[in-house]
VMD Tcl script that draws the C-alpha trace (Angstrom):
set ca {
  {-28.67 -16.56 -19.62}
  {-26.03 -18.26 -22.03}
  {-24.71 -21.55 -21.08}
  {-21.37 -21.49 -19.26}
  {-18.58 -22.77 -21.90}
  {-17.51 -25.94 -21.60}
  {-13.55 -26.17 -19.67}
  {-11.69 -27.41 -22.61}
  {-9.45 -30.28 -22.26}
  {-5.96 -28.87 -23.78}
  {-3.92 -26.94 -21.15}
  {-2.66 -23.74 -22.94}
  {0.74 -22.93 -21.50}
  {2.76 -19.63 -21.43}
  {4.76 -19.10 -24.49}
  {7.80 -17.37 -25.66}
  {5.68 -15.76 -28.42}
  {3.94 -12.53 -28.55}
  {0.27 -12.49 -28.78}
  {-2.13 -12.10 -31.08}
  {-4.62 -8.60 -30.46}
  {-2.49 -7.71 -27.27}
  {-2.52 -3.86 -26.77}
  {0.78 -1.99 -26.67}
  {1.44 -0.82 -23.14}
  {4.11 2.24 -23.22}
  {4.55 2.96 -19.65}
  {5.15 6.80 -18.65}
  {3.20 8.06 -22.13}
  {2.21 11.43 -22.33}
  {-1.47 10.39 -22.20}
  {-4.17 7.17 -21.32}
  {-4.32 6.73 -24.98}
  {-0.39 6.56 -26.15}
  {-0.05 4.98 -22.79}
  {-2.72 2.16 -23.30}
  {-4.43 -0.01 -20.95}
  {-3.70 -2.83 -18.77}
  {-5.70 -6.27 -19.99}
  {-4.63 -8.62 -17.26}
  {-7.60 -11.06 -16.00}
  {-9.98 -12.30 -19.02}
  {-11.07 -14.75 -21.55}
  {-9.21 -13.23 -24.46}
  {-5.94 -14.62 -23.35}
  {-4.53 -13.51 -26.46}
  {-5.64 -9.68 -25.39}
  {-3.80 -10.42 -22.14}
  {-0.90 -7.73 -22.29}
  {0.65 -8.30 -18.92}
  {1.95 -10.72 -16.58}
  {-0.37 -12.28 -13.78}
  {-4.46 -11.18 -12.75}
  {-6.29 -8.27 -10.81}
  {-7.21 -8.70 -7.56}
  {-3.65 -9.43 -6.48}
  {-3.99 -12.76 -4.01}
  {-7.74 -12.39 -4.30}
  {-7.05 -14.14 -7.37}
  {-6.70 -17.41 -5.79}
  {-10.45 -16.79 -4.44}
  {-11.65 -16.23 -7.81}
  {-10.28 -19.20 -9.04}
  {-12.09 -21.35 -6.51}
  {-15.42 -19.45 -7.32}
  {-14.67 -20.67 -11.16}
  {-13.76 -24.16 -10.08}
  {-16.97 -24.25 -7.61}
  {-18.74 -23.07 -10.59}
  {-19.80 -19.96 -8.96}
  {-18.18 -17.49 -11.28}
  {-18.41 -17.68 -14.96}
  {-15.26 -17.40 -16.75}
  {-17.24 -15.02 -19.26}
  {-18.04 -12.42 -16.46}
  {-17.22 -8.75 -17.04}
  {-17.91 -6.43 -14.49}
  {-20.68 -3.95 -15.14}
  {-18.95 -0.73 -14.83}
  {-22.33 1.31 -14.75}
  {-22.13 4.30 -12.09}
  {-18.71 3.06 -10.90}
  {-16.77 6.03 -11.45}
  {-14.46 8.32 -9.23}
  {-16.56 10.34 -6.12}
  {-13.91 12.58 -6.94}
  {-11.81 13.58 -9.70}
  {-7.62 12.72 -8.66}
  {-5.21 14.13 -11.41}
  {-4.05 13.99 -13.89}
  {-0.54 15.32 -12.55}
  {2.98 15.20 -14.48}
  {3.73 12.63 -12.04}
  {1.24 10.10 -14.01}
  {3.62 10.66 -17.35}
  {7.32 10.18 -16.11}
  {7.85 6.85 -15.85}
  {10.22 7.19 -13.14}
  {8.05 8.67 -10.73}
  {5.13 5.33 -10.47}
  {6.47 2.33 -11.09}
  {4.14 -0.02 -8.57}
  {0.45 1.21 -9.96}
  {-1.70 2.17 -12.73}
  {-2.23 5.85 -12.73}
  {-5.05 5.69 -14.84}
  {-6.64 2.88 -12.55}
  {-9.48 4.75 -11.71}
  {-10.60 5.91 -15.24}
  {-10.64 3.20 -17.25}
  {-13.93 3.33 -18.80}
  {-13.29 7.30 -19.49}
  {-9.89 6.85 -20.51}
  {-10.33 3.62 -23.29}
  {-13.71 4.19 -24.16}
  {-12.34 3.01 -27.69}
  {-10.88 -0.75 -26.59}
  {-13.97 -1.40 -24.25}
  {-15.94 -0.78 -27.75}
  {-14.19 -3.38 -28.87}
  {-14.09 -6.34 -26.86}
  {-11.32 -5.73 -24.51}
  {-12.12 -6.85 -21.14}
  {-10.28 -3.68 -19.29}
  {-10.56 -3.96 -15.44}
  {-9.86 -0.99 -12.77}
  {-7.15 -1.07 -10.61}
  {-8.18 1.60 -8.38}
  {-11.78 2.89 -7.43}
  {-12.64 6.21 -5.62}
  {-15.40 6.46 -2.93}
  {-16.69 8.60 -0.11}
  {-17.17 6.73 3.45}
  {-17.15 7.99 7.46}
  {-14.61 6.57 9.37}
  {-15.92 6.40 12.90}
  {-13.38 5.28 15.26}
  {-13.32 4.87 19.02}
  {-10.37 7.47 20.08}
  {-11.45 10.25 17.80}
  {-15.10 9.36 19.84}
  {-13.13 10.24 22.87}
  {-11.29 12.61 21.51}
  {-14.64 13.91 20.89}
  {-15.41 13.94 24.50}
  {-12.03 14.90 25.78}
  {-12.18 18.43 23.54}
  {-9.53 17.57 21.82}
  {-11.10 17.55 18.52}
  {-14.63 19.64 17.87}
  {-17.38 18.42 15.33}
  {-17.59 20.72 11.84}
  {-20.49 18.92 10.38}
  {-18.15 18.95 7.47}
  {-15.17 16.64 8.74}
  {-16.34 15.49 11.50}
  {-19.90 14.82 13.02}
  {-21.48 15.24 16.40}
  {-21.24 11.54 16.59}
  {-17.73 11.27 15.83}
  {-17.60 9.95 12.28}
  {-14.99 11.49 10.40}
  {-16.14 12.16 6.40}
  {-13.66 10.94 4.14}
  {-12.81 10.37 0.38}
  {-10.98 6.82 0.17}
  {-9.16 5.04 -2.53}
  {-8.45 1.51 -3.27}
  {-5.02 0.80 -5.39}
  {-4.02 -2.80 -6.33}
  {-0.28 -2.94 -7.52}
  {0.64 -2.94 -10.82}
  {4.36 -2.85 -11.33}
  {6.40 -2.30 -13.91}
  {9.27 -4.36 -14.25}
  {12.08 -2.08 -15.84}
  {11.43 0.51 -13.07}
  {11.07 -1.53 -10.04}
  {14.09 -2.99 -11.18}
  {15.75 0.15 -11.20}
  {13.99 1.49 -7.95}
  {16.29 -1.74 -6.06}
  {19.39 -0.79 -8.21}
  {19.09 -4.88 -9.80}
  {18.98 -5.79 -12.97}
  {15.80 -6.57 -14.80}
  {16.82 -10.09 -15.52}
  {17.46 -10.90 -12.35}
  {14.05 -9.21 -10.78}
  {12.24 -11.25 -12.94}
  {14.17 -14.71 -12.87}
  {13.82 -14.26 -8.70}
  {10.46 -13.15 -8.81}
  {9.77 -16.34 -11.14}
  {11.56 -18.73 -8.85}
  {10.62 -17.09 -5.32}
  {6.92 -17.71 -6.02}
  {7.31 -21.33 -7.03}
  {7.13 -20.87 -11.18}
  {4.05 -19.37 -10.29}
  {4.46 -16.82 -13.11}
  {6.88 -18.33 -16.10}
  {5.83 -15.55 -18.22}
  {8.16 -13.26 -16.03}
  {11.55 -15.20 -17.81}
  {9.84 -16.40 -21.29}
  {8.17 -13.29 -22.01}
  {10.63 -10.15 -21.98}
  {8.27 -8.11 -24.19}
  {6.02 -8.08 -21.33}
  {6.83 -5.31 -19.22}
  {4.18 -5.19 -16.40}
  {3.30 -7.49 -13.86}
  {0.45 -7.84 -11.62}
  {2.24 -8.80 -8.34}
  {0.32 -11.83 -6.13}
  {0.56 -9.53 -2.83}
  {-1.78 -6.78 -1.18}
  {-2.66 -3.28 -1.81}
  {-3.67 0.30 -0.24}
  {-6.09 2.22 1.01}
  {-5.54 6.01 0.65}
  {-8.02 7.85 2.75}
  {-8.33 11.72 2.21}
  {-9.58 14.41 4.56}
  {-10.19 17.57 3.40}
  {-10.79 18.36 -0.75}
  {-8.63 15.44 -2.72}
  {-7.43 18.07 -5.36}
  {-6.02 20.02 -2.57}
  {-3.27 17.15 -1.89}
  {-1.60 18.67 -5.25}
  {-0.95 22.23 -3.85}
  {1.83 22.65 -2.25}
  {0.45 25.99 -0.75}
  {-2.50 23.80 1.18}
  {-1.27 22.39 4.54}
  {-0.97 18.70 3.88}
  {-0.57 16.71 7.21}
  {0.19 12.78 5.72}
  {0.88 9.14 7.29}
  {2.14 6.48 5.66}
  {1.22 3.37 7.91}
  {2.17 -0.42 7.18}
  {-0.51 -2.88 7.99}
  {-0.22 -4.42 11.91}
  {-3.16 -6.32 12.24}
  {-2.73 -7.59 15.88}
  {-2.38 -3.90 16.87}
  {-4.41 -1.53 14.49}
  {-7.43 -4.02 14.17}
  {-7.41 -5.72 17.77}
  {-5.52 -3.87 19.84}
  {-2.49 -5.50 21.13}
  {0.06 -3.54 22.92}
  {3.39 -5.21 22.14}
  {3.55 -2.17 19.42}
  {2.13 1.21 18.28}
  {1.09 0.68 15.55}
  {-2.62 1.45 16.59}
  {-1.67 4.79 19.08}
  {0.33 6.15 16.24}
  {-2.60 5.67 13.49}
  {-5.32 6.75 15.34}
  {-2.83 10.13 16.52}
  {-2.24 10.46 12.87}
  {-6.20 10.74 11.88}
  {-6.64 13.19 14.72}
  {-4.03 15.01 13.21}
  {-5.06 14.91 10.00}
  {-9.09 15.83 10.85}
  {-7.42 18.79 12.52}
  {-5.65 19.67 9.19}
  {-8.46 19.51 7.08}
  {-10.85 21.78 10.30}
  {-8.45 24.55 9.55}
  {-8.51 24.61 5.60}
  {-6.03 21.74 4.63}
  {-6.18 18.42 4.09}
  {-5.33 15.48 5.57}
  {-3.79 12.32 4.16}
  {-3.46 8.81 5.33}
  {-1.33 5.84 3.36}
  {-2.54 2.26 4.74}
  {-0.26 -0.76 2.90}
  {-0.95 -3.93 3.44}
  {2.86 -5.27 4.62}
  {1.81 -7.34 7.90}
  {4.76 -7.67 10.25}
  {7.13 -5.79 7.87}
  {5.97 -7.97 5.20}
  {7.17 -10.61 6.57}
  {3.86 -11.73 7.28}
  {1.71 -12.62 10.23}
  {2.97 -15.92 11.42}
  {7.25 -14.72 11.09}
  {5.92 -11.85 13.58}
  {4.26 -13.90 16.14}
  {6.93 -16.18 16.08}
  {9.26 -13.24 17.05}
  {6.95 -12.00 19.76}
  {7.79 -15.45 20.97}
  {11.63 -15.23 20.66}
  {11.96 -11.90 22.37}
  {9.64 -12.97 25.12}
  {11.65 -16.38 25.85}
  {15.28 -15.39 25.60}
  {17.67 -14.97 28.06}
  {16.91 -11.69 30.28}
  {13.51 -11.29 28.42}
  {12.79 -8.85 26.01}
  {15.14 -6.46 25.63}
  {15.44 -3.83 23.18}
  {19.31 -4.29 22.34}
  {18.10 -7.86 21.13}
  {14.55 -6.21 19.48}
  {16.10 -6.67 15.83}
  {18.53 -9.46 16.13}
  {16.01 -11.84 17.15}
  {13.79 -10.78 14.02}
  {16.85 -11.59 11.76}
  {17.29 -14.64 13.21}
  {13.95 -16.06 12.37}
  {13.53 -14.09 9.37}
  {16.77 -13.95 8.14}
  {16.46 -9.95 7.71}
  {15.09 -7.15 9.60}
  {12.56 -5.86 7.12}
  {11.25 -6.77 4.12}
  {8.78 -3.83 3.63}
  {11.70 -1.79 1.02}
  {9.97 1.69 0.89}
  {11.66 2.47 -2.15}
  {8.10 1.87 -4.04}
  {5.65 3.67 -0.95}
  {5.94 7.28 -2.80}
  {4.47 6.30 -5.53}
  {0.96 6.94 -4.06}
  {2.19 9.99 -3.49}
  {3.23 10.84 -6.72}
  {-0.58 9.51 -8.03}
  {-2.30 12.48 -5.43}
  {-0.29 14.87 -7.12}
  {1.81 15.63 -3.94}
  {4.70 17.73 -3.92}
  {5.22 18.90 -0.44}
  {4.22 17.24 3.05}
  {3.66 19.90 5.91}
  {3.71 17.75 8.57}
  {4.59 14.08 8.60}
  {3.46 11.99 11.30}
  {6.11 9.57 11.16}
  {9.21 8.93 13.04}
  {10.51 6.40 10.47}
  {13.83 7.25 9.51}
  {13.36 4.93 6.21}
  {10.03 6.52 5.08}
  {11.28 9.89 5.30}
  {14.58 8.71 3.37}
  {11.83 7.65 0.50}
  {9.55 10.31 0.54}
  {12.49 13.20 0.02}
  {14.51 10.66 -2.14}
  {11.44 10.78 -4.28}
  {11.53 14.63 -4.37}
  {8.87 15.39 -2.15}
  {9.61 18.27 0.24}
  {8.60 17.12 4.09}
  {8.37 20.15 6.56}
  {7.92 18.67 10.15}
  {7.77 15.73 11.47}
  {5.62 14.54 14.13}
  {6.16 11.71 16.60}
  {4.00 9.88 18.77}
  {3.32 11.47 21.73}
  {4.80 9.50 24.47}
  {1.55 8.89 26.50}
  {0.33 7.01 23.77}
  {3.09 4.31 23.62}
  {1.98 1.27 25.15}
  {4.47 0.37 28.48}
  {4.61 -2.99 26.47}
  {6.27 -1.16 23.24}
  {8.72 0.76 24.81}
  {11.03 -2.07 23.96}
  {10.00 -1.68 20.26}
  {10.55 1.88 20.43}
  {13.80 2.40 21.88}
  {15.02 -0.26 19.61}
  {13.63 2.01 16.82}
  {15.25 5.18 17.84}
  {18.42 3.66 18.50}
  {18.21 2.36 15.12}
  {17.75 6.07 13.36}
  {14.09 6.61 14.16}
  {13.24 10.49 14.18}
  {13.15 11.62 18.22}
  {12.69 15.18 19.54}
  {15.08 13.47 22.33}
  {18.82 12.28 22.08}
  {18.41 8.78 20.89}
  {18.92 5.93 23.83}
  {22.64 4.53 24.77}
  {23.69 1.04 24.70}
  {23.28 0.43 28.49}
  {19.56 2.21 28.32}
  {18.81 -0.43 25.65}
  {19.33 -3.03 28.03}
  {17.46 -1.61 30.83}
  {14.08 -1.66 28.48}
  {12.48 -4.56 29.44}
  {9.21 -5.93 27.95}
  {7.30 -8.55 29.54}
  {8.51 -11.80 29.59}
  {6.27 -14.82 28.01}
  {6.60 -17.73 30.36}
  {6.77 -21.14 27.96}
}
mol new
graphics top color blue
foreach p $ca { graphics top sphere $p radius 0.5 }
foreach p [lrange $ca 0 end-1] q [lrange $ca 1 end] { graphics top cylinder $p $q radius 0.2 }
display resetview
């Protein structure tokens, strides 16, 4: 093994200078090879052709594993037998840059697609990889049981494990188009961006010939049920969810929400999709509480619970503003761009009541067909309050949506100080 490099003592800074050996990166190029790749985390920092490092806030991690002296700075990955399970695009969508803005389309074929650059010395990194994995989760056990869903061997086992094709996207915007995705200016997306995360990133306001950025924040999982190349045909029943991440809910349980009821409907829905020759599509993003993160959330759980009257769901959204300072920070203007990687043109059946995801999805030119709400057994007595709120608000309902006064008569439980 070679010895580790020695941390040199002079700080290099970000400059207002291009680089030396930097690929060109033309965004929306007819092809991987006009388009070029993205060189974000490696040693070469004057190969580095983009603003921040993989792994979005993973990064941090792998910074303490270099300090620690875990990690060398001279690792590259060993790419060997990492390649797609299956084979996703390429679709037309992948070559107009105003369809993805917020990932890589070629991601997941990097060492196909720049064969060339590896060759010589570019450290390129995936930002997506494609795998196959059973999903075995309790309700579809007992839907199982309950003969609401029946075992294929093919989709789903005798044991309940549902067989899926899964894929992994970090985000990997870029900056002209998100800009023009939120209707701002591009100076002003990157001078907030800059200032919003500390300075973290000065390169977003000294380097304008930089135009992508690999965003500090989470990613998605897409998982796929049914044949993956299927998703691109709009003849092929596609039944799709695009869920936000609700940790307390989806992973543990908690029934202040349904977040959980309304996934684990959507996967039934989508395993009987895929049992009758379609395919089935579920969109997890990692945007806890709205994306206004984990402790903001609990800390509204807290307001509604304590104020006046108790939780009501008149006051569901105004007491989120006023520890927030806004209702929702998730801005679905960038979720169809996953879409747009799958190839997908039309949605059968969305299971989604979300007035604001469907806005995105059609805005974004894909057709939607029906769409599906949760059935009302599965909302949890403790969500009700969330739920009205939401209809009220311009959530999809089969139902007339609730009146003022029937706002005020949903009560939640009230959390005693």
């Amino acid at each position: 093994m070679a010895a580790e490099a020695p941390t040199p003592r002079h700080i290099r800074l970000t400059s207002h200078a291009g680089g030396y050996g930097a690929l060109p990166l033309r965004w929306g190029a007819p092809t991987a090879a006009e388009r070029g790749p993205v060189v974000g985390t490696t040693s070469e920092r004057s190969h580095r052709n983009v603003i921040g490092t993989h792994s979005g806030s993973y990064s941090v991690y792998r910074a303490l594993a270099v300090a620690a002296g875990a990690l060398s700075r001279q690792h590259r990955a060993d790419l060997t037998n990492t390649a797609p399970t299956d084979r996703i695009g390429p679709y037309p969508q992948w070559t107009d840059a105003a369809r993805i803005v917020s990932l890589d389309p070629w991601g997941a074929v990097v060492s196909q697609a720049f064969t060339a650059e590896l060759a010589a010395g570019y450290d390129i990194r995936p930002t997506i990889a494609v795998t196959k994995a059973h999903v075995v989760l309790p309700e579809v056990i007992e839907g199982l049981q309950a003969g609401r869903l029946k075992a294929d061997g093919q989709v789903l086992t005798a044991g309940g494990a549902a067989l899926v094709t899964k894929a992994a996207i970090e985000p990997v915007w870029w900056l002209p188009g998100v800009a023009g995705r939120f209707g701002c200016a591009e100076a002003a997306l990157r001078r907030v961006l800059f200032e919003e995360t500390g300075g973290m990133y000065p390169e977003l306001v000294t380097r304008p010939d930089i135009d992508v950025f690999l965003p500090p924040i989470g990613g998605q999982t897409a998982y796929i049920f049914g044949n993956p190349r299927d998703l691109a045909d709009p003849r092929v029943e596609l039944t799709a969810r695009v869920h936000d991440e609700c940790n307390g809910s989806d992973v543990f349980g908690s029934d202040i929400c349904t977040c959980r009821p309304y996934l684990t409907h959507a996967i039934e829905e989508c395993i009987r999709c895929a049992q009758r020759g379609g395919v089935g599509l579920v969109c997890y993003s990692r945007k806890e509480g709205r994306a206004l993160g984990e402790v903001t959330k609990f800390l509204v759980y807290n307001a509604r619970k304590r104020q006046a009257g108790g939780d009501t769901a008149d006051q569901y959204f105004a007491r989120t503003e006023c520890v927030a300072g806004v209702q929702d920070m998730r801005f679905q203007e960038l979720m169809p761009d996953v879409l747009h990687w799958l190839g997908v043109r039309k949605i059968h059946r969305l299971v989604s009541m979300s007035n604001m995801k469907y806005d995105a999805i059609v805005g974004a030119g894909i057709e939607i067909g029906q769409r599906v709400n949760i059935p009302d057994a599965l909302i949890p007595e403790d969500a009700r309050v969330e739920m009205s709120a939401k209809m009220a608000a311009g959530y999809f309902s089969p139902g007339p949506a609730p009146d003022a006064q029937a706002l005020k008569n949903t009560r939640g439980r009230r959390l005693e100080p």
